[in-house]
C-alpha positions in Angstrom: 0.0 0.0 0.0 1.2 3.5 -0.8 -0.9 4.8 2.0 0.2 4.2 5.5 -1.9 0.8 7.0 -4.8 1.9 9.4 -4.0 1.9 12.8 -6.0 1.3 16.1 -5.4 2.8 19.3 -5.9 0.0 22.1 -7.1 0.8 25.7 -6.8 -2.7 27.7 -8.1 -2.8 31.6 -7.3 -6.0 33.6 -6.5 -7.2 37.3 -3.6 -6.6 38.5 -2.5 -10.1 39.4 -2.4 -11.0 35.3 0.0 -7.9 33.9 2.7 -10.2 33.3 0.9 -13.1 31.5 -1.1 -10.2 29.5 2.1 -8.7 28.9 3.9 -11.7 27.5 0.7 -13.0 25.4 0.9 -9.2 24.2 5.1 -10.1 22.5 4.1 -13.5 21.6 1.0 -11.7 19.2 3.8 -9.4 17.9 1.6 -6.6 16.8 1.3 -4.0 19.5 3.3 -0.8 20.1 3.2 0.2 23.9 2.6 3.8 24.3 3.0 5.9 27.8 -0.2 5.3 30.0 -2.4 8.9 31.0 -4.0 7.1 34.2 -2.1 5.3 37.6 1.2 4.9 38.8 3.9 3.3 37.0 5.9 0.2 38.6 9.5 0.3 38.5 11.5 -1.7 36.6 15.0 -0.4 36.4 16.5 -3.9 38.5 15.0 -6.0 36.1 15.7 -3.7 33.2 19.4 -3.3 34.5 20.0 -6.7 34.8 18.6 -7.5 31.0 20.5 -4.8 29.1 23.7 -5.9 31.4 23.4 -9.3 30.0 22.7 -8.4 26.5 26.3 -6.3 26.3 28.2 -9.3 27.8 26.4 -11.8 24.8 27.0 -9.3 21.9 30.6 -9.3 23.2 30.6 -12.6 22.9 28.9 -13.4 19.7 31.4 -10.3 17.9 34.5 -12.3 19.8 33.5 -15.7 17.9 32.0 -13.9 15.1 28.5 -15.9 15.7 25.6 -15.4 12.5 22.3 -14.2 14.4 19.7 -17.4 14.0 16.2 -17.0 15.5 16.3 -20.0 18.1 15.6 -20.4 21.5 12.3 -21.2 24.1 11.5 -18.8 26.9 8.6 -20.5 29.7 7.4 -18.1 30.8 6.0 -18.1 34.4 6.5 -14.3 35.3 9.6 -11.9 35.1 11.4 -12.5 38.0 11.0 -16.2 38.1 12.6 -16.4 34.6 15.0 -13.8 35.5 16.3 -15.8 38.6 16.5 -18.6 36.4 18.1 -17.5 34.2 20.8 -15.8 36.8 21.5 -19.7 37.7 20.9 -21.5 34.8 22.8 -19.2 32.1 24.3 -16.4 33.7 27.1 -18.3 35.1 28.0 -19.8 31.8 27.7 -16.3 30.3 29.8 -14.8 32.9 32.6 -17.2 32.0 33.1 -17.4 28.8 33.1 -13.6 29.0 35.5 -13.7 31.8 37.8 -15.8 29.4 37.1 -13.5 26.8 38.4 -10.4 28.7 41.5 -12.4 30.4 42.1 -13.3 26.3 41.8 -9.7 25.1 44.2 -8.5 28.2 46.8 -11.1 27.2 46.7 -9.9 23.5 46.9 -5.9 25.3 50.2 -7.7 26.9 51.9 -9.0 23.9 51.6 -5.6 22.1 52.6 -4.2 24.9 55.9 -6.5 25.1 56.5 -6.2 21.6 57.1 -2.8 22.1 59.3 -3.0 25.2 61.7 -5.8 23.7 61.5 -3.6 21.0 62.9 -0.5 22.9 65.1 -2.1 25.8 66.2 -5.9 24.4 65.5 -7.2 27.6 65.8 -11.3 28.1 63.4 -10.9 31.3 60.5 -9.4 28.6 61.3 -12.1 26.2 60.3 -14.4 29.3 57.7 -12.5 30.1 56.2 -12.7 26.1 57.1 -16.8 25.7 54.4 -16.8 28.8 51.5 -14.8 27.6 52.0 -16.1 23.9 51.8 -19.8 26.0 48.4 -18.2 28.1 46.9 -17.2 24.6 47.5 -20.7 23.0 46.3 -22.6 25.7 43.3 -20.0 26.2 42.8 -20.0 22.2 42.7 -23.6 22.2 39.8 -23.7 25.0 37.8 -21.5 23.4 37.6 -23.4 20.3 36.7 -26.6 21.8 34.1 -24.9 23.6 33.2 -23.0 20.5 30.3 -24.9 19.0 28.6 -25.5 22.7 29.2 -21.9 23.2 27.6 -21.0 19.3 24.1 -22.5 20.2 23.9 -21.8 23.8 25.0 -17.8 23.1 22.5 -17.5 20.5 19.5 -18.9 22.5 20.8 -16.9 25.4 20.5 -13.7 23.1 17.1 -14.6 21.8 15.6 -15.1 25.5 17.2 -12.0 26.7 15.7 -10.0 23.7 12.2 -11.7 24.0 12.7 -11.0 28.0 14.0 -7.2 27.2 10.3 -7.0 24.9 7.9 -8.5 27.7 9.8 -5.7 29.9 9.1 -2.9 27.3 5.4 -3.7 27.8 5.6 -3.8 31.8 7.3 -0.4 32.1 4.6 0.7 29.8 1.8 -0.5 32.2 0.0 1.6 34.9 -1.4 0.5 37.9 -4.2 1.0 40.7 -5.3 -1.1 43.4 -6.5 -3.9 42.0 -6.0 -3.3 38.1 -3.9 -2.3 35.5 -4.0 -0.4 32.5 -2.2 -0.6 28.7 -2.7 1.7 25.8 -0.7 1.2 22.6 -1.4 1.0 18.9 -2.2 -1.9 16.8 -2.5 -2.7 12.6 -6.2 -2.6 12.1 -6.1 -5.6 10.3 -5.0 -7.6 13.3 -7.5 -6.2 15.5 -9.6 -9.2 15.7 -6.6 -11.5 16.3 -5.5 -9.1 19.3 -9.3 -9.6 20.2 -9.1 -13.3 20.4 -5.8 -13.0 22.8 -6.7 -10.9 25.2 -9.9 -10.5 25.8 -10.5 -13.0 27.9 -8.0 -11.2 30.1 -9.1 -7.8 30.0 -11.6 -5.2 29.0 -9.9 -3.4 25.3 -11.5 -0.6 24.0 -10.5 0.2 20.5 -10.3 4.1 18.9 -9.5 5.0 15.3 -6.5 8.0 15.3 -7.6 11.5 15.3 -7.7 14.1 12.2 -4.2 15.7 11.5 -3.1 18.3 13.5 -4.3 16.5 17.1 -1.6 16.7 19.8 -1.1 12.6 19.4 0.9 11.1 16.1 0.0 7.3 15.5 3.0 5.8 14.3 3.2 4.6 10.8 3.1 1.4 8.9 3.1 0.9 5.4 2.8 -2.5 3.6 6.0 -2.1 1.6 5.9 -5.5 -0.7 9.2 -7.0 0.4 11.9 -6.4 -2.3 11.7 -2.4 -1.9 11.8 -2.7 2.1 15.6 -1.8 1.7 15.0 1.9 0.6 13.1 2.7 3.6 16.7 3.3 4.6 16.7 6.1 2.4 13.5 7.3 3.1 14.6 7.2 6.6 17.7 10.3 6.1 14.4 12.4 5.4 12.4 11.4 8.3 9.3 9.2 8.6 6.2 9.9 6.5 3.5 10.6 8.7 0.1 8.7 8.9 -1.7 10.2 6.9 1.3 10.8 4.0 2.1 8.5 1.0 4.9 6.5 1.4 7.7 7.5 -0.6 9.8 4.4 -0.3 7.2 3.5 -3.6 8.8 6.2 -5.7 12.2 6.3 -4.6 12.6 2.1 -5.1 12.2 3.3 -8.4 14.2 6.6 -9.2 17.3 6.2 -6.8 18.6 2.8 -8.8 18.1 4.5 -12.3 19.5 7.6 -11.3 22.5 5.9 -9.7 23.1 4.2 -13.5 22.7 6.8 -15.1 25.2 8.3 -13.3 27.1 5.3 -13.0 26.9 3.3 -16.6 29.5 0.5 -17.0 29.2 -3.0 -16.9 32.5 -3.9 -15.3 32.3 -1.5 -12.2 28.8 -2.3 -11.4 29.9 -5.5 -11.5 32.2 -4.8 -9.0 29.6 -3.0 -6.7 27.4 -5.9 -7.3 30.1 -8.6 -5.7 30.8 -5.8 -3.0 27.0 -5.5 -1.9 26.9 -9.2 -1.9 29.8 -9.4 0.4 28.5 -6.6 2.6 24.7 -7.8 2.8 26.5 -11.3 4.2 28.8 -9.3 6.7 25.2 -7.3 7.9 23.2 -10.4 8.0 26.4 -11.7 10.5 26.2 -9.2 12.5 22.5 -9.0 12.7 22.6 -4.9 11.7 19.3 -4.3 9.7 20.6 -1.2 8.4 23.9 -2.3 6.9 21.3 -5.1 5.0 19.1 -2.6 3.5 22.0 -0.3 2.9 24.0 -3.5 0.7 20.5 -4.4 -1.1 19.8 -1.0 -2.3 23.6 -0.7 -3.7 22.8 -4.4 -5.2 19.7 -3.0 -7.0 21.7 -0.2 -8.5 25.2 -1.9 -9.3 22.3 -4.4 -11.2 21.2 -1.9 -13.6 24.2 0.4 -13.6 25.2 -2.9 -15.5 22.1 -3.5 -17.6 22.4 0.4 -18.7 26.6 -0.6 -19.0 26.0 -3.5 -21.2 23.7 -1.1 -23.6 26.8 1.5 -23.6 28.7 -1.3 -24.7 31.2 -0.3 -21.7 33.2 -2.8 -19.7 35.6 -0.8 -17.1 36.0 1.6 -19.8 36.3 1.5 -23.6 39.1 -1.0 -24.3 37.5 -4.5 -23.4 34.9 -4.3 -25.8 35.4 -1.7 -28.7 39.5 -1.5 -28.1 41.4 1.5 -29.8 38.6 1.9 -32.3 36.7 3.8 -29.9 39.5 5.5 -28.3 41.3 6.6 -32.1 38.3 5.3 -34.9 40.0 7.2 -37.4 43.2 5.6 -37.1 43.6 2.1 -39.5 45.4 0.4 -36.7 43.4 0.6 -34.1 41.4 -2.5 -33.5 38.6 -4.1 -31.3 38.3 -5.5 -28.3 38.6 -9.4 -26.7 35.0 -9.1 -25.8 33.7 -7.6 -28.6 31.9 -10.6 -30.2 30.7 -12.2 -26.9 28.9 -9.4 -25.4 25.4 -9.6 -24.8 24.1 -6.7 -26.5 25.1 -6.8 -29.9 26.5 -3.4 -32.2 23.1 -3.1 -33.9 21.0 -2.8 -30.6 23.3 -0.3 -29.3 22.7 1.8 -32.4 19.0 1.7 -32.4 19.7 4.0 -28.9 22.3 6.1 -30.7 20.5 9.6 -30.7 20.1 9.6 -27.2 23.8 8.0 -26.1 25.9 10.8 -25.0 29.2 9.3 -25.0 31.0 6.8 -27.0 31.4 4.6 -30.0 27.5 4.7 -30.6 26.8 8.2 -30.1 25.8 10.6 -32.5 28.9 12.8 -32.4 26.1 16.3 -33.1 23.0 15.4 -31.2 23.7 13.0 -28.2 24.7 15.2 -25.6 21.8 17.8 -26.5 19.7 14.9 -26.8 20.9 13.3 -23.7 20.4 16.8 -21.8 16.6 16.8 -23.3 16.0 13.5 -21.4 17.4 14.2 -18.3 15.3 17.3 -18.1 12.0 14.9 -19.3 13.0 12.5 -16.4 12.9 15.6 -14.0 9.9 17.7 -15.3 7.9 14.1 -15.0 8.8 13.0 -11.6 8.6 16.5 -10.6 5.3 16.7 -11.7 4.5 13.0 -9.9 5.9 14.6 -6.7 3.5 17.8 -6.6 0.7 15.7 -7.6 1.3 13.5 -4.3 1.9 16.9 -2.2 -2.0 17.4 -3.6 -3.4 13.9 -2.4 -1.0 14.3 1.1 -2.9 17.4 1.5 -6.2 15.4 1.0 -5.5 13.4 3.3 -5.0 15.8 6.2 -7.9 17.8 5.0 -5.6 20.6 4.2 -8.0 22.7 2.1 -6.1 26.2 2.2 -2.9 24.0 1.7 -4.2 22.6 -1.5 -6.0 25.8 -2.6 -3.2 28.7 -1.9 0.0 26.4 -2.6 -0.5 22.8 -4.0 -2.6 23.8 -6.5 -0.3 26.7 -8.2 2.9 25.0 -7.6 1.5 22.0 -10.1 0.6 24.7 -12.2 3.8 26.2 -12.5 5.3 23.3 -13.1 2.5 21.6 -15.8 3.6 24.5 -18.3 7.5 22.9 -18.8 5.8 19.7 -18.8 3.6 20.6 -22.0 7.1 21.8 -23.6 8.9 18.5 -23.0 6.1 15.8 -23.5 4.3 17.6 -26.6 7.1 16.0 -29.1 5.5 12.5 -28.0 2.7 13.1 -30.8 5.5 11.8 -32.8 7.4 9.1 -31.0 10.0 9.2 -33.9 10.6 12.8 -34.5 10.4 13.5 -30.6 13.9 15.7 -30.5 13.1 17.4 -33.6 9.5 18.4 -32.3 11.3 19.5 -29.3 13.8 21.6 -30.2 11.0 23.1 -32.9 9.1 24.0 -29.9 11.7 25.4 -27.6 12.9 27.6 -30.7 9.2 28.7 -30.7 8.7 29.2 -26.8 11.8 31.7 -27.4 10.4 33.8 -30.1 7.2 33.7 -28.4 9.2 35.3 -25.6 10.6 37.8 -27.2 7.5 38.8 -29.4 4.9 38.2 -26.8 3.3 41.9 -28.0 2.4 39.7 -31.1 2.3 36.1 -30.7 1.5 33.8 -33.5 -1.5 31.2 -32.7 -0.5 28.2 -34.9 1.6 25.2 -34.5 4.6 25.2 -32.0 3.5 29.0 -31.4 0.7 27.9 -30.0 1.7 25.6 -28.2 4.6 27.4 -26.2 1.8 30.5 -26.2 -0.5 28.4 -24.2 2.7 27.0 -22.3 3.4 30.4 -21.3 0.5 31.4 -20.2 -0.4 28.6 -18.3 2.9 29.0 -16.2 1.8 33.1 -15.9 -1.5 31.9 -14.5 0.2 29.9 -11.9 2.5 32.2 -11.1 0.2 34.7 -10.6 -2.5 32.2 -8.9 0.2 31.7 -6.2 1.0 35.4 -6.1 -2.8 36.5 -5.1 -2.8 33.4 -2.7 -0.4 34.2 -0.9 -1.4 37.9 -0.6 -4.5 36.7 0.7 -2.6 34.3 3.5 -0.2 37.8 4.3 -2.6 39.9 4.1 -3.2 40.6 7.9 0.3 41.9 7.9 -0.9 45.0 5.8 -1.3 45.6 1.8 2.1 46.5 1.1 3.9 43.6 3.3 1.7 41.2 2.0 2.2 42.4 -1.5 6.2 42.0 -1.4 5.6 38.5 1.1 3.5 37.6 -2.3 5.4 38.3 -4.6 8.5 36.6 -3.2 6.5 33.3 -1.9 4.2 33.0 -4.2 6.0 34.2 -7.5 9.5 34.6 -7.3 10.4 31.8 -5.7 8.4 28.9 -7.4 10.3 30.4 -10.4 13.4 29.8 -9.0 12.4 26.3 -7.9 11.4 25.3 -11.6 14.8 27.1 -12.6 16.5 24.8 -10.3 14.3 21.6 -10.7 15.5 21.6 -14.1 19.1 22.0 -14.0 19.4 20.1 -10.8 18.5 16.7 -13.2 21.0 17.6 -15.8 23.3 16.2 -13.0 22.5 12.8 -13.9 24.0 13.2 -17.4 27.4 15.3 -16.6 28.0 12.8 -14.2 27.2 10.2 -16.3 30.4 11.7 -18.8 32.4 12.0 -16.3 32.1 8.6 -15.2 33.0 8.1 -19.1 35.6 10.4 -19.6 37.4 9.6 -16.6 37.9 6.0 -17.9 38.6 7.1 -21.3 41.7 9.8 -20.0 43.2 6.3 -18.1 42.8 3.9 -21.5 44.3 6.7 -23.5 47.4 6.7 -21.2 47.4 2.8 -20.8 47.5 3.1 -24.8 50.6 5.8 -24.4 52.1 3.6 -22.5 52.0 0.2 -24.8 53.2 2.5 -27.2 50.7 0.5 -29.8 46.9 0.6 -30.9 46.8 -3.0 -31.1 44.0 -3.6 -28.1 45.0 -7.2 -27.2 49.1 -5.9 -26.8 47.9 -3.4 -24.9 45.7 -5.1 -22.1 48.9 -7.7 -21.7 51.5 -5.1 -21.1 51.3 -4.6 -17.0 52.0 -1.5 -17.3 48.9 -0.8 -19.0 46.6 -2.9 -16.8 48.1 -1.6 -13.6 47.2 2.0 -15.3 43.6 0.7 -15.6 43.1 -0.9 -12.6 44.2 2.6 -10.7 41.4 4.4 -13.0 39.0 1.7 -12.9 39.5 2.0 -8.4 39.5 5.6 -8.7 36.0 5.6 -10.5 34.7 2.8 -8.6 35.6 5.1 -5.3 35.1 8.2 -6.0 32.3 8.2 -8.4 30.1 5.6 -7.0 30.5 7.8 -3.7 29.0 11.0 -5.7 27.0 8.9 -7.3 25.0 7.7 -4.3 25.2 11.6 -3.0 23.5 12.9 -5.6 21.0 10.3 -6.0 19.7 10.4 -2.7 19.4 14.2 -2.7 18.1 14.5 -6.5 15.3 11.7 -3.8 14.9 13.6 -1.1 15.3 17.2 -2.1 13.8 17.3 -5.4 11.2 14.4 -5.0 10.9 13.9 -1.6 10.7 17.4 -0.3 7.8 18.3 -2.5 5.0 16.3 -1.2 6.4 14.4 2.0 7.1 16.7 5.4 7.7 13.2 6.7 7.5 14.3 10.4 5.7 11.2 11.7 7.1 8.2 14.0 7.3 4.4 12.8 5.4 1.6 14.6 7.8 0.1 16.7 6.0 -3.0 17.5 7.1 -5.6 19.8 8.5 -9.0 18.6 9.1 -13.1 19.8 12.6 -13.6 19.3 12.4 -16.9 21.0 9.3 -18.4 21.2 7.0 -17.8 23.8 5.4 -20.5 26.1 2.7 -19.8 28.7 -1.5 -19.7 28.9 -2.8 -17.4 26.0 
């Protein structure tokens, strides 16, 4: 869902003497964020809390000592907090407590041979030697230990871990609780969809009372959910450097699943080096699914998704960690007789022709049209822009919907999409001619200038007309948002809320559609760059052979060392940029446009071992 999941705030009243069973039949359902209670006192905690979180650093110690891959395992029995928690204190924490206690005396021996190494080092002292043959003696023996213990200590860490966490959520929910006499009470928010599930738990336990979330603008934010199908889950992380949409915003993890991998390759086109962030992103997911760190794993799949077409948009450049691989020297000198192709030439996957077929709108290379592929290139960019611009203030309108924001959608919204449908007529008008697209184009930009500059006398036929129309839709929006805002200021005083007008409402939507524009030109100079960059390094590996024959040249070392230096220095430098500018082209000139994304996620609580008591 695009839209945010409905949410359910939950009111649950029951004695006293059942908090902890509710409590851990509340984690074992999964679905439930705890909020801070209005009513009663709240019991305290902190030992129990203490104790938990105490625990939990000593295991993640350990599992980052042995390097341990998080597995969901583990039962917790659950017949009340502290009875588990003294349990636990004599059935696990002593086992804990020593193989952390190893751990430490380990990590001080290793502190101790640096140390000595140093000192012999300095002094040449045969009592230090001494001194090192018996730690290096206490490591060995203490290394050796460990690793007989290791696999014992594998499963029994990991289902120590999972308790603890599953303990550390049944806890979340008790501090959340508030209490009276003889009852208790617990308000938190649940998925709508599992209200009748959450029904069917607990109320046999306790009175619920269920209450749909206020209109926006009420002092209390319900957290937000959205049914993200699996696969684009990862660029919630990117969403997340913006903020979290609120409730009653569109998600724009939708859109940006979509525009941050293809403005990456566009930005980023070769096979060979996506290639290489493809095997890296693999590498790092594995690392991030080792060490458990959710972030690091949505961070590695998004890279994945955009090395993935960085290569599909590679393999239609024909590019393959530059020029020489596939079309040699007769892409770097084509006018010279010696200059010949490259190994791969024959066995890549897109063939010559295909490449062709996309020639007027390559902006770079063997296939490009030396006169018209950059300014066609540019004209594309500035498409992909205008559209997804457009896309984004067309959300901002629906957003506004949603929170009932009339005067939002009436004094801003509204003549902000105006603005910007008037460059969008310019740009998609050549598309009543798919195959004369660029020459429509440029016919009507060469119109919407003359119509500029003879606007005393316009002429009302053809691309004229068109750019005439153009034009004066954008003046309409421009003044549209002009008198709205004049209206909004107007308490201020005529003459302020003139100038205030003027500058919100006219001036500076100008600017932003000035700015929109160029902003997406971005994604082809870097896309050259990327290019050129290679292209400088084969033209000195081709210096250096001192030959145009393609196959001499990538077996001279010099050569290959000189593109392996380019090849990491693009790899580096411009996947780095490439990854900046794609997330702000996201968030600034997307993002910003129709998501304030001020809300809070739903932090629900969750089994991490499974849960055995009376629900």
């Amino acid at each position: 869902m695009i839209i945010p999941e409905p949410m359910l705030k939950v009111y649950t009243l029951f004695p006293n003497d059942l908090t902890e069973q509710i409590s851990a039949c509340i984690v074992k359902l999964g679905d439930f964020q705890p909020e801070e209670g209005k009513y009663f006192e709240r019991a305290s905690y902190m030992e129990q809390v203490s104790f938990v979180n105490g625990m939990l650093d000593e295991v993640s110690k350990i599992i980052n000592f042995f390097n341990i891959g998080y597995k969901k395992e583990g039962i917790v029995e659950f017949k009340g907090i502290e009875k588990n928690l003294e349990e636990f204190k004599k059935d696990e924490g002593k086992f804990i407590e020593s193989v952390y206690q190893k751990i430490q005396i380990y990590n001080k021996y290793l502190d101790d041979r640096a140390r000595l190494y140093d000192e012999i080092e300095e002094t040449r002292s045969e009592e230090k030697l001494i001194e090192l043959d018996k730690v290096l003696r206490e490591i060995s023996e203490l290394h050796k230990e460990l690793n007989a213990e290791r696999k014992v200590i594998e499963k029994r860490i990991m289902e120590d871990y999972n308790k603890l966490l599953t303990l550390k959520e049944i806890l979340k929910i008790l501090t959340s609780v508030r209490f009276s006499k003889y009852y208790a009470y617990l308000e938190g928010y649940i998925r709508e969809k599992k209200k009748d599930e959450f029904i069917k738990t607990i109320s046999k336990y306790a009175l619920v009372v269920f209450e749909r979330p206020k209109r926006f603008g009420s002092k209390e934010i319900p957290p937000t959910y959205s049914s993200v199908p699996h696969f684009m889950r990862p660029f919630e992380s990117i969403v997340g450097i913006y903020g979290t949409p609120s409730y009653w915003e569109v998600d724009p993890t939708f859109l940006f699943a979509i525009t941050f991998p293809l403005f990456f390759a566009l930005m980023f086109p070769d096979a060979g080096d996506g290639l290489v962030l493809l095997l890296f992103s693999i590498l790092f997911y594995k690392y991030a699914k080792n060490k458990n760190n959710q972030q690091l794993k949505d961070i590695s799949i998004v890279l994945a998704y955009s090395s993935a077409l960085s290569m599909i948009i590679g393999m239609l450049l024909r590019e393959f960690f530059g020029p020489l691989f596939v079309e040699g020297t007769k892409e770097l000198v084509p006018q010279s007789n010696e200059s010949t192709i490259g190994p791969l030439y024959y066995y890549w996957p897109v063939p010559p022709d295909v490449s062709k077929i996309f020639s007027s709108i390559i902006p770079f290379g063997q296939y490009s049209q030396p006169l018209y592929g950059i300014q066609n290139a540019i004209i594309i960019a500035i498409l992909i822009g205008i559209i997804l611009t457009l896309i984004a203030n067309s959300l901002g309108i629906y957003n506004s919907h949603l929170k009932r924001a009339k005067e939002d959608i009436l004094y801003s919204k509204i003549p902000n999409f105006i603005v910007y449908l008037s460059p969008t007529i310019i740009f998609i008008y050549g598309f009543y001619n798919p195959y004369k697209y660029f020459i429509n184009t440029y016919n009507l930009l060469g119109a919407l200038l003359y119509t500029v500059m003879h606007l005393y006398s316009p002429i009302f036929y053809g691309y004229y007309l068109v750019s005439f129309i153009s034009i004066i839709i954008f003046f309409i929006g421009e003044i549209y948002g002009w008198i709205s805002h004049i209206y909004i200021n107007i308490r201020e005083g005529l003459k302020n809320a003139l100038l205030k007008g003027f500058i919100e409402g006219f001036f500076s939507p100008l600017l932003l559609v000035i700015s929109n524009v160029i902003s997406f030109i971005r994604l082809l100079v870097l896309g050259l760059s990327h290019y050129y960059i290679l292209y400088a390094f084969s033209f000195i590996a081709v210096m250096l052979a001192g030959t145009l024959d393609t196959w001499r040249i990538l077996s001279n070392p010099v050569s290959i060392i000189i593109l392996i230096l380019g090849n990491i220095l693009v790899i580096g430098l411009e996947g780095f940029v490439a990854v900046i500018q794609a997330i702000r082209l996201n968030l600034y000139e997307l993002g910003g446009k129709f998501c304030e994304c001020e809300g809070r996620p739903f932090e629900n609580v969750k089994e991490y071992a499974i849960i055995k008591n009376k629900c």
